[in-house]
C-alpha positions in Angstrom: 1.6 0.7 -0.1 0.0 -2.8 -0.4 -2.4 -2.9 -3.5 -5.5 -6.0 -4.3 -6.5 -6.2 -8.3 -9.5 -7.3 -9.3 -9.6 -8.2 -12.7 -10.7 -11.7 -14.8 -8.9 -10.4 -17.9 -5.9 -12.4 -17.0 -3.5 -10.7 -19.8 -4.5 -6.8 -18.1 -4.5 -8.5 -14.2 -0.9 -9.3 -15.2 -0.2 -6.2 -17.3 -1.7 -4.1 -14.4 0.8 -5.9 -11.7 3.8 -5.3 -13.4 3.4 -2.0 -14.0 2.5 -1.1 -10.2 5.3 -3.1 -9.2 7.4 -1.4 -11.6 6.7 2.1 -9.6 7.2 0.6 -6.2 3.9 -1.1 -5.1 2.9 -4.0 -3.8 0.5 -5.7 -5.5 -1.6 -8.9 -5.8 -4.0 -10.2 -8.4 -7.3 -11.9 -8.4 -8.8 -13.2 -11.3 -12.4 -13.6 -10.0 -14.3 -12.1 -7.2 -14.3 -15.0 -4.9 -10.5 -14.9 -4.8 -10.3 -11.5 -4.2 -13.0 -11.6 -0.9 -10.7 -14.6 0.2 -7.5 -11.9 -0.3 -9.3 -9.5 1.5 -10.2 -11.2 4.8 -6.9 -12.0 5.5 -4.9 -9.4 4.2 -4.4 -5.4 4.6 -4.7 -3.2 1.7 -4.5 0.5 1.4 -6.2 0.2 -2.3 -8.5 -2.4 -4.5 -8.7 -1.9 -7.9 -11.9 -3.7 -8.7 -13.4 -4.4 -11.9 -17.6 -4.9 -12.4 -17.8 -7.5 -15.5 -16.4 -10.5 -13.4 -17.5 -13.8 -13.8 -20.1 -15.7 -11.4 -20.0 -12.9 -8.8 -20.7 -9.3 -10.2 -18.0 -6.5 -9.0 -21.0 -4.7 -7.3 -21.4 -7.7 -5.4 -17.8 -7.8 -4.6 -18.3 -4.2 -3.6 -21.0 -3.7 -1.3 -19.0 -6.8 0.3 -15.3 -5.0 1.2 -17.8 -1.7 2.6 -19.6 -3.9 4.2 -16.2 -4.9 6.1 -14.7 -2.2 6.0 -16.6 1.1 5.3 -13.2 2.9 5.2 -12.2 0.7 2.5 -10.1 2.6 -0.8 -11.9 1.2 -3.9 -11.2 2.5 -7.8 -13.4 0.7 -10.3 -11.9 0.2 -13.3 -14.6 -1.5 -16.1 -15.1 -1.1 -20.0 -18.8 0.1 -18.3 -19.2 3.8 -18.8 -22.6 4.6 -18.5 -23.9 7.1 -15.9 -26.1 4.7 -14.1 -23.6 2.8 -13.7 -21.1 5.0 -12.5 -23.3 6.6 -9.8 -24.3 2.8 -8.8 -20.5 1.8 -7.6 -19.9 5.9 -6.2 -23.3 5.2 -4.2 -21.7 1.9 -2.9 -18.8 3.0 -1.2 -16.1 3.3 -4.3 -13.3 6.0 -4.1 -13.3 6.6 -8.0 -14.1 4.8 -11.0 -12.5 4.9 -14.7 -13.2 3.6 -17.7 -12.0 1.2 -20.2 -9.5 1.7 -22.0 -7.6 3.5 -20.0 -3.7 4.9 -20.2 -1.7 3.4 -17.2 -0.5 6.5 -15.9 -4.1 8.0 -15.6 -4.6 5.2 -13.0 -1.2 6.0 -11.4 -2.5 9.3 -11.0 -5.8 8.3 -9.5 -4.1 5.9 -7.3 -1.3 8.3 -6.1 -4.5 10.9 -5.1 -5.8 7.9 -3.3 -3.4 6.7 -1.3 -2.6 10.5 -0.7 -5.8 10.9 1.3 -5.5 8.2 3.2 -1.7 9.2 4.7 -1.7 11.1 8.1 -3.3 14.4 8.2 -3.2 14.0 4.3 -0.2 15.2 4.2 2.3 14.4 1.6 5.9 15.2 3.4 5.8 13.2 6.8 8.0 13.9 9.5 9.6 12.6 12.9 12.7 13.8 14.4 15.7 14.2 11.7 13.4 12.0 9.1 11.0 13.1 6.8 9.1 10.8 3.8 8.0 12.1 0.8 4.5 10.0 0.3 3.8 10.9 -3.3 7.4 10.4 -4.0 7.8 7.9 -1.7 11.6 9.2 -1.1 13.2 9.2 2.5 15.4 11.8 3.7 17.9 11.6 6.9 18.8 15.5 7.6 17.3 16.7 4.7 19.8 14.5 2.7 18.2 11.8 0.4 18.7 8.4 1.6 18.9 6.1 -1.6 16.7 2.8 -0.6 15.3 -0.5 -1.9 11.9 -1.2 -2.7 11.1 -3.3 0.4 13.4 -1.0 2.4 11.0 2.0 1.1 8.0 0.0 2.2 8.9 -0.6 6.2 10.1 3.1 6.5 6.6 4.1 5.1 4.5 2.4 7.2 6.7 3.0 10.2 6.1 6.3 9.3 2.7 5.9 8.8 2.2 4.2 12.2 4.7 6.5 14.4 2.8 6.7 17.5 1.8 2.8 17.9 4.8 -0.1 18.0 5.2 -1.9 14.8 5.2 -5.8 14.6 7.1 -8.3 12.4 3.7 -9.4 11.0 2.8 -5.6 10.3 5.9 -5.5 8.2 5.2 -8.8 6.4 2.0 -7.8 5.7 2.3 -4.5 4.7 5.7 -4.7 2.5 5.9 -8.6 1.3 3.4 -10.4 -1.2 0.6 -13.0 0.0 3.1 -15.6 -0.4 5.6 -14.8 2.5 7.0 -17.0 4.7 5.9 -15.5 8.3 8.9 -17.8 9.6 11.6 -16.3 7.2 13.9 -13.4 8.9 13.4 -11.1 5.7 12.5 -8.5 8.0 15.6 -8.1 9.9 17.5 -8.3 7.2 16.3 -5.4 5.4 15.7 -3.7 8.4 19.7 -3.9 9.0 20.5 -2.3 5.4 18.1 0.4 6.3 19.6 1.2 9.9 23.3 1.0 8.1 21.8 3.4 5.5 19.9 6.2 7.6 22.9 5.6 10.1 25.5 6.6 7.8 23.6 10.2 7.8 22.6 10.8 10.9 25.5 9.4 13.4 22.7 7.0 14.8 20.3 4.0 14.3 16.1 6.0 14.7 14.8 2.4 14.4 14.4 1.1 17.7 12.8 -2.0 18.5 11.7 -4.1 21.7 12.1 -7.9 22.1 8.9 -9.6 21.4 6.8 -6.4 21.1 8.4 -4.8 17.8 9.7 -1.6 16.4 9.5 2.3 16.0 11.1 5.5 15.4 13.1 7.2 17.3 12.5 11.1 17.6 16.3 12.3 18.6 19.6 10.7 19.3 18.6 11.0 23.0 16.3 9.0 22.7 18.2 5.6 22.2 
């Protein structure tokens, strides 16, 4: 799950980040409105953590700008502001949840895991397709009911091929969804990893469930028959 921060606190933006990363998101920072709009229009996220005292341009601003892009949008406001005004003001413009300064870091894991629940298919949190299943809370993948051990980025493409089973996944989804804003579209990360994960759920099930097509990309595979 690919995460935007909002903050101009520099010191939390960082703290925030790490400890996201830490728990296998990816994340990336914005110390001001302005570069967090510029994040958003050219990348994908599944959550924006957005914070209201920011500096030239308000986080309501900021706000009613991602729903007005993208009414589907996953906000959490997270501000030192905690009056009720307030709070109703950013709920009435579109946010998902909103929590107050100071806050304990797994409080907003917690909100964010509830989140990012809601927005996986059918809102369920065990995912299945032939002899895989993903645990979306957990975020744990298991070949035969057997727990494949994997990677962080290796984590991320077997979520969101999960996530997008019924629709061919490209290279750029990939790089989008599981790599920073800073990826190099022309390196072969992708295949890479994508080879470790294949070896991995392989070793389980007898056979490779990631399929892909030349030029068009890749997805799961429901049975061995199906290769």
């Amino acid at each position: 799950m690919r995460i935007l921060v909002i903050e101009d606190e520099v010191k939390l933006l960082r703290s925030i980040g790490k400890g996201l990363k830490s728990v296998g998101y990816y994340v990336d920072l914005a110390d001001s409105g302005e570069k967090g709009l510029e994040l958003f229009e050219v990348e994908e996220y599944d959550l924006i953590i957005l914070d209201l005292n920011l500096p030239s341009m308000s986080g309501f601003e900021v706000l009613k700008t991602i729903i007005c892009n993208d009414e589907h949008a996953k906000v959490l406001i997270l501000t030192a502001i905690s009056c009720i005004e307030s709070k109703i003001q950013g709920l009435d413009l579109g946010a998902s949840d909103y929590l107050v300064k100071p806050f304990h870091f797994k409080e907003l894991e917690a909100r964010i895991r509830v989140l990012l629940r809601n927005n996986s298919l059918g809102n369920k949190p065990i995912l299945t397709y032939g002899d895989l299943s993903f645990n979306t809370i957990k975020r744990e993948l298991y070949a035969r009911e057997q727990k494949v051990i994997l990677t962080r980025k290796e984590t991320a493409i077997i979520e969101y091929l999960f996530l997008n089973q019924e629709r061919m996944v490209t290279t750029e989804d990939l790089l989008a969804h599981a790599w920073d804003s800073r990826v190099d579209y022309f390196s072969n990360s992708v295949r890479v990893h994508l080879t470790t994960l294949r070896k991995k759920i392989k070793n389980v099930l007898g056979y490779n469930p990631i399929a892909n097509k030349i030029g068009e990309g890749y997805y799961l595979l429901h049975s061995e028959d199906d290769e």
